[in-house]
N, C-alpha and C positions, 0 to 999 in steps of 0.2 A: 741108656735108653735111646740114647741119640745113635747111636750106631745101631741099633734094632732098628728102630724105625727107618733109618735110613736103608738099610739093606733089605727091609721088607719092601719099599718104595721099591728099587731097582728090582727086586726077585716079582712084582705082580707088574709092573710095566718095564718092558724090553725096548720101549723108544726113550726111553733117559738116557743122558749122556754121563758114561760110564768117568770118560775121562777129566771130567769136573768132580775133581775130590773137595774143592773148596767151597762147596754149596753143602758138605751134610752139617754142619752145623747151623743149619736153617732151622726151626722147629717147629715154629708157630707164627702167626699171621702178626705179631706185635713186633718180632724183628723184620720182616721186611719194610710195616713202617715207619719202623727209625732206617733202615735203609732208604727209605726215598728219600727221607728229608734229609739225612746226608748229603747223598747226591744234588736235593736241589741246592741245598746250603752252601756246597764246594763250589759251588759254578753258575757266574751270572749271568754266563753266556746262552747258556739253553733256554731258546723261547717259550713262555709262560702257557701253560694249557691254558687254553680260551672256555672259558665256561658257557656251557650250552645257555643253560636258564639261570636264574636266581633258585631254581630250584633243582639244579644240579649238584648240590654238592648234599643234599639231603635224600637226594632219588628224586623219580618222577612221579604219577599216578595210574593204577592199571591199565586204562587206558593207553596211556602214551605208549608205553611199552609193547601192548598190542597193535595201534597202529604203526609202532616203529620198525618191528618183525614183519610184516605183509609189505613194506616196503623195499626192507633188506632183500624178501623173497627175489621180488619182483627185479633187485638188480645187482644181487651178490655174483661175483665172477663166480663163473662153472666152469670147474677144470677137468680134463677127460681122465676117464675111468682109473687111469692105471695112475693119477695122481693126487684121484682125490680120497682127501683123508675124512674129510666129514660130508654126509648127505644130506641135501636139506630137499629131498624130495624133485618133483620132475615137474610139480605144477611153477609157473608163470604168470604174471598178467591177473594175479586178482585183484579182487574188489578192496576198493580201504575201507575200513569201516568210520563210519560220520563220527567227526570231531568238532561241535558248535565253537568251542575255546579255538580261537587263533592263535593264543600262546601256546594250546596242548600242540594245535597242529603244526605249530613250526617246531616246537621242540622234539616235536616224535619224528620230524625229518630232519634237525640237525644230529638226534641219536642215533638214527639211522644210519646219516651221513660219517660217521666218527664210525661206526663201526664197520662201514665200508672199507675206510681207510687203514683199519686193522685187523681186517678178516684175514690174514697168515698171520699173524700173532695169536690172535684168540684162539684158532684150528689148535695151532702148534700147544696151546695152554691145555685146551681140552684134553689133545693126545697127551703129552708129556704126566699133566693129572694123573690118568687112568681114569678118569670118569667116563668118559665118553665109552671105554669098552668095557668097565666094571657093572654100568647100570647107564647102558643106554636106552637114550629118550628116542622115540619115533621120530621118524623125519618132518615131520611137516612140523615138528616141536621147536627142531634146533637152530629155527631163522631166531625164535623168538629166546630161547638161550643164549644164541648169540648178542642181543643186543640186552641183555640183562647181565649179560658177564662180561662186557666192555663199561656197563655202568657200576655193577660190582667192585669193579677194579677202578673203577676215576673214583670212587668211595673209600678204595682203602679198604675192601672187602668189610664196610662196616654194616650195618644193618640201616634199611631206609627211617626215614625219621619223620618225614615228611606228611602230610594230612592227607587220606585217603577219603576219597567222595563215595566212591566206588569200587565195590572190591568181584573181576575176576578171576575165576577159580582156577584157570589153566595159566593164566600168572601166579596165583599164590604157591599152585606147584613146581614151577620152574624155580621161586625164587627158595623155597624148600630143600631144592634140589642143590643149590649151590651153597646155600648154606653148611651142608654136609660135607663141602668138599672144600668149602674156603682152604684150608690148611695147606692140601695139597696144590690147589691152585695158585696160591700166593709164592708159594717154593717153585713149582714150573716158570713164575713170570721171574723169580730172581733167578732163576739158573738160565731164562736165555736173555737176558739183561746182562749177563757177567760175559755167557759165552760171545755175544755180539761188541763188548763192551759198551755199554748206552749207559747213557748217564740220566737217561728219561724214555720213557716209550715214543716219543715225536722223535727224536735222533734213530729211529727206525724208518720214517717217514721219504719219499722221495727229497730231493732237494727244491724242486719248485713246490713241491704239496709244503712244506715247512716254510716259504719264502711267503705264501700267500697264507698261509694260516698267522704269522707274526703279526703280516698288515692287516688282518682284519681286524684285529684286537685294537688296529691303534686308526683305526677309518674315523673320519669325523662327521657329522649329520649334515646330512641337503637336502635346502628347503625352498622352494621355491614360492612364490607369493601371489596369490589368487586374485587378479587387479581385479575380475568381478566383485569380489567380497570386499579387499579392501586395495590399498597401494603401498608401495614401498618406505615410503615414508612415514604414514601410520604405523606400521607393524614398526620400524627402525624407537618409533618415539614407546609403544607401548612395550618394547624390552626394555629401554632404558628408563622405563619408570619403572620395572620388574625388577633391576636390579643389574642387566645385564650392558656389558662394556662393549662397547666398538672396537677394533682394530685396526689395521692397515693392511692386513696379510693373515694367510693360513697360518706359518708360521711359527706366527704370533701366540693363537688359540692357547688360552691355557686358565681355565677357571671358569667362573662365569664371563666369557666373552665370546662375540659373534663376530665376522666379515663379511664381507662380498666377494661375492666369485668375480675372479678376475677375466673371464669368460662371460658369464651369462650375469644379467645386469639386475636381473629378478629372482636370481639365486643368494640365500645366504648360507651360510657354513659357521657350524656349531659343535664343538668339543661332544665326543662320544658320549660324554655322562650325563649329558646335560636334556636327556629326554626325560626324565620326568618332571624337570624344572619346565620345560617347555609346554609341557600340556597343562602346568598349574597356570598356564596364564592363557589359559582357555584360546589360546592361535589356532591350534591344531584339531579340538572340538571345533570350533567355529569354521573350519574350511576356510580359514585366511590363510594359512600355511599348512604346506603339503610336503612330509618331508618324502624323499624319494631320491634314486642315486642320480649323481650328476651326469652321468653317460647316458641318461632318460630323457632329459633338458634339452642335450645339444642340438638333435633333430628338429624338435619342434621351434627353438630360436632358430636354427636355420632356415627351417619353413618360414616364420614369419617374417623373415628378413629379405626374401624370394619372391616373396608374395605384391607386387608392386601394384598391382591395378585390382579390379576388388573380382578376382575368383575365388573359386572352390579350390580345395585342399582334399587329397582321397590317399589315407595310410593304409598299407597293408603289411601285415606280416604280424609279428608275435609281440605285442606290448599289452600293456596294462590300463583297466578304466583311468588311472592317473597321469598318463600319456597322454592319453584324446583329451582327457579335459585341461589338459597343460596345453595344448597344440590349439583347442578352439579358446581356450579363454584369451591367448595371447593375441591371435585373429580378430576377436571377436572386441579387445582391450583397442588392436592399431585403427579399426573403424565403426569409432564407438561413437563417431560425429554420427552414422549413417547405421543407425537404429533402426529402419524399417528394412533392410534389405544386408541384412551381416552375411558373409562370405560363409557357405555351410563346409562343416569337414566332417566327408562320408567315408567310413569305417568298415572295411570287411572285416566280418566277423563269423566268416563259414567255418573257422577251423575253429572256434570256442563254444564250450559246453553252455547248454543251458541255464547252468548256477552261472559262467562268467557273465553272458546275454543279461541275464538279472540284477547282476552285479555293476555292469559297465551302465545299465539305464537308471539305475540308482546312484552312482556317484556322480555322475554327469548332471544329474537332477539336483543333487546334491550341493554342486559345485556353482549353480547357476548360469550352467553353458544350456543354451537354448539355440545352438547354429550344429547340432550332429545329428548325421545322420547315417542309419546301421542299414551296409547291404549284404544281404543275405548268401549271395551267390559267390564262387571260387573268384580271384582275381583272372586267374587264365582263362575265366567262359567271358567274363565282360566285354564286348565290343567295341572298337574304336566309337562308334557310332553312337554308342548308347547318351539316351535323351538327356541321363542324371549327369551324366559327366560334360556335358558339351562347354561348361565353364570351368572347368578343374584346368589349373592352373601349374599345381607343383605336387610331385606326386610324394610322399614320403616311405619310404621303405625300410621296415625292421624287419630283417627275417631272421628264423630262426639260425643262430650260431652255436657255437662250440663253448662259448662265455669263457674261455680260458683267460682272458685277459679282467677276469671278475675273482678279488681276492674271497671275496665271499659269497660263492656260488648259488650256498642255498638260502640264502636272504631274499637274492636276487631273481632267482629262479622261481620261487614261490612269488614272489610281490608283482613281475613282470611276465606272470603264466605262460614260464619259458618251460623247458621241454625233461620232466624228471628220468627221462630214461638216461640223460649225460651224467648222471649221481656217479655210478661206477667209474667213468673214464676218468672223472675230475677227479673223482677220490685216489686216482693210481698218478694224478699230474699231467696225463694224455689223452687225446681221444683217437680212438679205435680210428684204422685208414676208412673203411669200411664205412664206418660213421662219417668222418670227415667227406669223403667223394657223393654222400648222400645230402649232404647237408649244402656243399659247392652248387650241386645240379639243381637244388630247389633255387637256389641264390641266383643260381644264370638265367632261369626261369621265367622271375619276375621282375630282373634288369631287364632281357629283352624283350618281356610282354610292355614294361612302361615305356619302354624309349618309342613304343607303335605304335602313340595318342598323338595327334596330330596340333592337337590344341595345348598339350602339354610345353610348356616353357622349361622347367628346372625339373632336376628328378635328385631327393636329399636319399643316400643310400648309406646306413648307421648300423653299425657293429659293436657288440663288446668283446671281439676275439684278438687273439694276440699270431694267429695265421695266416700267412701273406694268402694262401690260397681263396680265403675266406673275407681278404679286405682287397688290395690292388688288383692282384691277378684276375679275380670272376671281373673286377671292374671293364677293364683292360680287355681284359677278353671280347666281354658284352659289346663294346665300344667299336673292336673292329671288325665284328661281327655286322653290326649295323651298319658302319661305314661301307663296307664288301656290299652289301645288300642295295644300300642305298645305289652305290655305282653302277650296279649289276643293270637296276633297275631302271635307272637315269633318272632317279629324284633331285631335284633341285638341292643347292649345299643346305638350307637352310632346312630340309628333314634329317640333318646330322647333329648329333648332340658332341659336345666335347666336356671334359675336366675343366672346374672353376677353381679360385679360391674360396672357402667358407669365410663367413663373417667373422672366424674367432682366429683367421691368420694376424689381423693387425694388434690381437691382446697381446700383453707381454710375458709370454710365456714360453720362452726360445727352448727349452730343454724338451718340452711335452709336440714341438712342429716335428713335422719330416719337410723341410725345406726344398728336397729334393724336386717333387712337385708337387700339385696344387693339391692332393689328400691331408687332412689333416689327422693327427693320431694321438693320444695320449698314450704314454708310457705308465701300468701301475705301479703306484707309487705308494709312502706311508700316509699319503692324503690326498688321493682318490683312484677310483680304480679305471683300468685301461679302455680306451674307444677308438672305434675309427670310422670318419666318416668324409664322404665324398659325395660333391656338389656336381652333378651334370647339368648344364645348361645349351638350349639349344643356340646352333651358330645364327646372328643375325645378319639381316642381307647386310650385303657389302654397300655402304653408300658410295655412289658413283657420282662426277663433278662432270658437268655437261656443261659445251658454252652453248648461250642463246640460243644461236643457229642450228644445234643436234636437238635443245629439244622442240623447237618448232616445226624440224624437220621428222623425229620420234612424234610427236602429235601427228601432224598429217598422215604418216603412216598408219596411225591409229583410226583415223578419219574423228579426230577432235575438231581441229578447225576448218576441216573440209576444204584445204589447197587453199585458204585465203590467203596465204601469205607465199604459195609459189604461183608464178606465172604457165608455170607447162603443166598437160596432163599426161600420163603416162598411157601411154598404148592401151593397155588394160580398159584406164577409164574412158580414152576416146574412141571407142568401140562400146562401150554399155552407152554415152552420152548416145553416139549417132543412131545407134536401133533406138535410143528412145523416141528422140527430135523426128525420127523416120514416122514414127508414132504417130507424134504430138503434129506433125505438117501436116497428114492425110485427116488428121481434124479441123486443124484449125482453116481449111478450104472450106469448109461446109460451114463454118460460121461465122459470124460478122465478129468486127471489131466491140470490145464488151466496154462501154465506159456510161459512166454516171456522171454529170457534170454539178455542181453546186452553183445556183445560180441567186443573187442576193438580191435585190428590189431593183438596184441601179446600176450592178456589176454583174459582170462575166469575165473570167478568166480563157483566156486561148488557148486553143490547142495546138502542139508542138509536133512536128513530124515525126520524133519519135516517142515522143509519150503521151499519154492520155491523162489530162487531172479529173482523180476519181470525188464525185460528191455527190448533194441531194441536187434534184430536179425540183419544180416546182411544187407548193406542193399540192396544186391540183392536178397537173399529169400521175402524180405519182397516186392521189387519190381514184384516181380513172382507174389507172393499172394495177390496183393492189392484188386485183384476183388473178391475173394473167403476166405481171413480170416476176413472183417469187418462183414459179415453178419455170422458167425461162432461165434465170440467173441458176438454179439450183444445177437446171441440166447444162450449162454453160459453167457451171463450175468442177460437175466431175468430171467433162469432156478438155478442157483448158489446163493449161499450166499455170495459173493462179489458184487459192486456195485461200481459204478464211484464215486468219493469225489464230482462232481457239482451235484449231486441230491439231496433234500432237505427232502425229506419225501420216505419212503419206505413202501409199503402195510402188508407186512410182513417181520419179521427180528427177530433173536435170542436177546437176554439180550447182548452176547460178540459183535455182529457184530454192536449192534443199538449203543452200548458204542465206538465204535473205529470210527464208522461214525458221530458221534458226536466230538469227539475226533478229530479226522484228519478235521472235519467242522472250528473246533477255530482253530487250529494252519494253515489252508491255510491261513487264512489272516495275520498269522504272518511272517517278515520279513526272511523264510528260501529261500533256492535257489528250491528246486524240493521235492516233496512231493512222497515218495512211500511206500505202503503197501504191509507189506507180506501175504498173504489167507492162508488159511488153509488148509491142504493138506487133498487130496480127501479120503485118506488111515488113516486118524486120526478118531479113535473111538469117534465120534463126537456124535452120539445116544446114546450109552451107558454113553457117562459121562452128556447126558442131564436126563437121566433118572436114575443115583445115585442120593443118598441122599445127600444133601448138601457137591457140589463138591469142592473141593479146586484150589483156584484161586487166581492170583500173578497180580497187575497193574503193568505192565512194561513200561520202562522209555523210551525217542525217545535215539536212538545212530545217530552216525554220520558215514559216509564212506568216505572216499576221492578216487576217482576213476580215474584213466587216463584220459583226453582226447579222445574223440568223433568228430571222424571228418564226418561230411556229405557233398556231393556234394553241389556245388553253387544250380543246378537245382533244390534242394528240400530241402528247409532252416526248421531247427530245425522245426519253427511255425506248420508248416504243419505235419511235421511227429510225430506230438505230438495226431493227431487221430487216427495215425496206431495203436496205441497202444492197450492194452488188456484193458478193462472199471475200472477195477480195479488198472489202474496205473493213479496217477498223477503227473507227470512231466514237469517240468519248467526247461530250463536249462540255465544258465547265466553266463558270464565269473567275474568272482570276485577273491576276496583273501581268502580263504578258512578258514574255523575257526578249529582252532586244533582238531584233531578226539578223539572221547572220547574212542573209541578202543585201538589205536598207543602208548596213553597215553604219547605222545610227540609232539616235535614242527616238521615242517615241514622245508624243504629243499628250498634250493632255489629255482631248476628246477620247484619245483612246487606252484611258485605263483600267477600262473593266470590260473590255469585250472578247467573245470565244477565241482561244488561241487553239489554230491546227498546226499541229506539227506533224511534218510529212517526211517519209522517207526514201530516197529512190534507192531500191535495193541492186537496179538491175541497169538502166541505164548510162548513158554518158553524160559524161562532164558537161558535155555541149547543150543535152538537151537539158540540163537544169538552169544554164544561160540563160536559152531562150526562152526557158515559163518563167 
């Protein structure tokens, strides 16, 4: 019966292989599985199928099956005409149909994904059968055959077992359909299991697809800790009353036990099984703990470590609500003194869909971040200028990669709403060139639109690829790209960015650095999977070491101190000096000498040949003339080179007068009693010495006066008569204890220790004439 059968096999299908005589003793679907367990039994070498769900090994639910087929569609390799052996139709790009279950929908894409990775096995099973041309199914049928007969077959071609919610009908016919054929199919998968010699269907698999399917199985959980909710410390005490042990290392892990990342200081690491011990101690409901892969982490510690003065924070590129709310809560944790004014971190979000938009404002809500902020617009429209940004500080950058360096693509892919069109490339161990120079060009993109913010300090640019093109190289690139630009331009060094080290070079991690330079990379490994990221920070000015004399002589040039401290004027200035003085002479001919004397009951003070002591006149003269000397002095003060001390800026002014109005500007606000200045007397060869050759000239120092008492009428208090005065006096007058006179060159008396202290300053005169007043 076995040679019937068997020769009936080869006489209705002509793609068997004739020259395997050692497969007709196959008969029925219960030796082939005492053949696998053989196999696995023989050899402890062949890496363990990783089981999709808990509920893989019983099947899935109609559902999953249906959304797992519209996926396959959408990204099963299509090979040209003259080599494809099965059709799965010419549509593309449909719809998924809604899956509320988060288990259903990861499971129907890591089915999906499994069956990617074995779409020439299962073809080859279908032809080899005979099913596919004894009673074939319509095309648009056989995405969804296909990933029911890669489940078929992880079953042991046994029947589902599993609890059905839901029963469709165009599933219940496909799984009909294989039903009929189990026999033949089970004998196809051991005749090219012999011909290949596999000891397992993954020994078909690439070598890096096999290297990365081993570590995922053996990946351990990261979790990082929500200091909003709670701190490190807390969460450390509430496992170890759970039951769970500390360690010292990953290492270590083994049981109920947890560590710290040796990296990130709010990360901890947890043995794979141990997730549903973790949610019985309510962490992980409560948003105290987030678990999430550690190549997620490292950008947002690096931002918060960049972040030295209290800006904004603006990520763009492909990450997940769990990322922003890692990146603001850590932010928002460093300046939690400064509660009214927390550093905001704004979020493009133009490349994600309306469920992510709903989703990202819900966990962030969730989480207790209260400093994000979502901008709607493309990264490459925003302008340097723009209002939001003008305090962003460190720009963060995920953009979309290749994730080749992610042992488990589609955990990661779905959790961090990365990009499912790479399913196929990952599933073959490579990505398309094609894909790859698409993915480069976005990447060079939004390195040299950040490095164009002006205000920007650090720029954190993070990867989960394992392709120099995709981590150094774009870096590198972008880099000298700018610097070209910048030089071309003639920008200052300091609009050049360069390579830092990251904050996680001093951990002790020597096998996971590239030492080579300041990028940092992890290697994947059986305990965590691969990243690379790099720190651009801009150059700061060069501090430069000046003695005294350059920067006094750098001020001057700046016109800081206005030549007080050089003797010559430069050509330039004694030319603006003399047309002014040329000015100021053809005025001051047409008017008299301007002074106000201060005369006491029994004192007068003299007048000095070259200066005038400015003060009150009596104060019946001054009574007399209240109506006819304000508007005298006013026109004498815009026509004169004196000027009130409350004016701030002056149209025109000599080098001496702008110096002493500067001068008398700082010392009003110092704590003297009465400010006054002596002018220049109208009879001082004041043109002629503007128009010498580098004149010689003396800074002279404030003196002091101690003057008698001032007495005025009740009817008109100091306050007031402090406007009679000439524009060029300023006067305060206070009773106090008088500070020894630096004239008297002694102390003072008794009688006089409470009477008006004037202190006077000659901004403009000689030494000589302060002798002789």
């Amino acid at each position: 019966m076995v040679k019937k059968k068997n020769a009936k096999g080869r006489h209705r299908c002509p793609f068997t292989d004739k020259t395997q005589k050692s497969v007709s003793h196959i008969a029925s679907s219960k030796d082939l599985i005492q053949l696998d367990d053989e196999a696995e039994s023989d050899t402890s070498a062949a890496p363990p199928q990783p089981h999709i769900t808990i509920q893989s090994c019983q099947g899935f639910p109609d559902r999953v099956y249906l959304l797992a087929s519209v996926i396959y569609q959408n990204n099963h390799l299509e090979k040209p005409a003259a080599q494809r052996l099965v059709s799965y139709g010419k549509e593309r790009g449909l719809r998924l149909p809604e899956v509320k279950d988060e288990e259903m929908h990861r499971a129907a894409y890591e089915l999906a994904f499994s069956t990617l990775k074995y779409q020439e096995l299962l073809e080859d099973m279908m032809i080899d059968s005979c099913c596919y041309l004894t009673q074939p199914m319509p095309d648009e049928q056989m995405s969804l055959v296909a990933v029911m007969l890669y489940d078929f077959q992880n079953r042991k071609f046994l029947p589902r077992e599993c609890k059905v919610d839901e029963i469709v009908q165009e599933v219940r016919h496909v799984e009909d359909y294989l039903l009929r054929f189990k026999t033949k199919l089970a004998a196809s998968l051991a005749r090219c299991r012999i011909k290949h010699d596999l000891l397992s269907i993954e020994c078909i698999l690439p070598e890096s697809v096999k290297k990365k399917q081993q570590r995922s199985s053996n990946l351990p959980l990261y979790a990082w800790v929500n200091t909003l909710k709670s701190s490190l410390d807390e969460i450390q005490s509430v496992l170890k009353s759970a039951g769970f042990s500390q360690v010292k290392s990953i290492g270590q892990l083994e049981g109920q036990t947890f560590c710290q990342d040796p990296h990130c200081g709010d990360i901890l690491v947890f043995p794979a099984q141990l997730k549903a011990q973790l949610y019985s101690t309510k962490l992980l409901s409560d948003h105290k703990l987030i678990i999430q892969d550690k190549s997620c982490s490292l950008g947002p510690n690096a931002v918060c470590s960049l972040l030295h003065e209290e800006g904004d924070v603006l990520m763009v590129g492909s990450f997940s609500s769990l990322t922003v709310s890692h990146t603001a809560a850590l932010i928002a944790e460093k300046y939690k003194a400064n509660s009214i004014n927390w550093p905001s971190v704004y979020v493009c979000v133009n490349n994600c869909t309306d469920a992510q938009r709903e989703e990202l404002e819900l966990t962030v809500s969730a989480m207790g971040c209260n400093n994000v902020r979502l901008i709607l617009e493309e990264f490459q429209s925003l302008h340097t200028g723009d209002k939001r940004l003008q305090r962003v500080r460190v720009i963060l950058l995920t953009p979309k990669c290749s994730v080749s360096a992610v042992s488990n693509p589609v955990d990661f892919i779905l959790q961090e709403n990365g990009d499912t069109d790479l399913l196929q490339d990952l599933s073959q161990g490579s990505i398309a060139q094609s894909k790859l120079e698409s993915l480069v060009a976005q990447q060079r993109k939004d390195i040299d639109h950040a490095l164009m913010f002006p205000k920007v300090l650090a720029i954190v640019y993070a990867t989960c690829s394992s392709y120099p093109e995709e981590n150094a190289d774009v870096v590198r690139k972008a880099l000298q790209q700018a610097q070209a630009r910048a030089d071309q331009e003639g920008e200052p060094k300091q609009a050049k960015f360069r390579p830092s080290p990251s904050p996680f070079m001093s951990s002790e991690y020597p096998k996971a650095m590239d030492e080579t330079d300041s990028f940092f990379m992890l290697e994947p490994t059986e305990h965590t999977n691969g990243s690379f990221l790099a720190v651009l920070t801009r150059v700061p000015e060069p501090a430069v070491k000046e003695a005294p004399n350059e920067v006094i002589a750098r001020a001057n040039a700046k016109g800081i101190l206005d030549k007080l401290g050089s003797n010559h004027l430069t050509r330039k200035e004694q030319h603006e000096n003399s047309s002014r003085m040329k000015k100021a002479a053809s005025v001051r001919t047409t008017q008299s000498q301007l002074s106000v004397s201060i005369q006491p009951k029994h004192h007068q003070t003299k007048r000095s040949d070259s200066a005038v002591l400015c003060g009150h006149q009596d104060f019946t003269n001054m009574k007399q003339s209240s109506q006819e000397k304000p508007k005298s002095l006013r026109s004498q003060a815009t026509k004169g080179t004196t000027s009130s001390s409350f004016s701030y800026s002056r149209p025109e002014c000599n080098s001496a007068s702008c110096s002493s109005s500067k001068l008398e500007k700082s010392l009003h606000t110092a704590p003297v009693t009465t400010t006054l200045r002596y002018s220049s007397s109208s009879a001082a060869p004041a043109v002629p010495a503007a128009r010498s050759r580098g004149p010689q000239k003396e800074v002279l120092k404030p003196v002091l006066f101690v003057l008698p008492p001032v007495h005025f009428p009740n009817f008109f208090p100091p306050q007031h008569s402090r406007s009679r005065f000439s524009p060029s006096l300023s006067c305060k007058w206070k009773r106090q204890t008088p500070i020894v006179s630096s004239c008297s060159g002694g102390s003072l008396s008794k009688d006089a220790q409470e009477i008006p202290v004037l202190t006077c300053f000659d901004l403009t005169n000689t030494k000589k004439s302060i002798k002789k007043s």
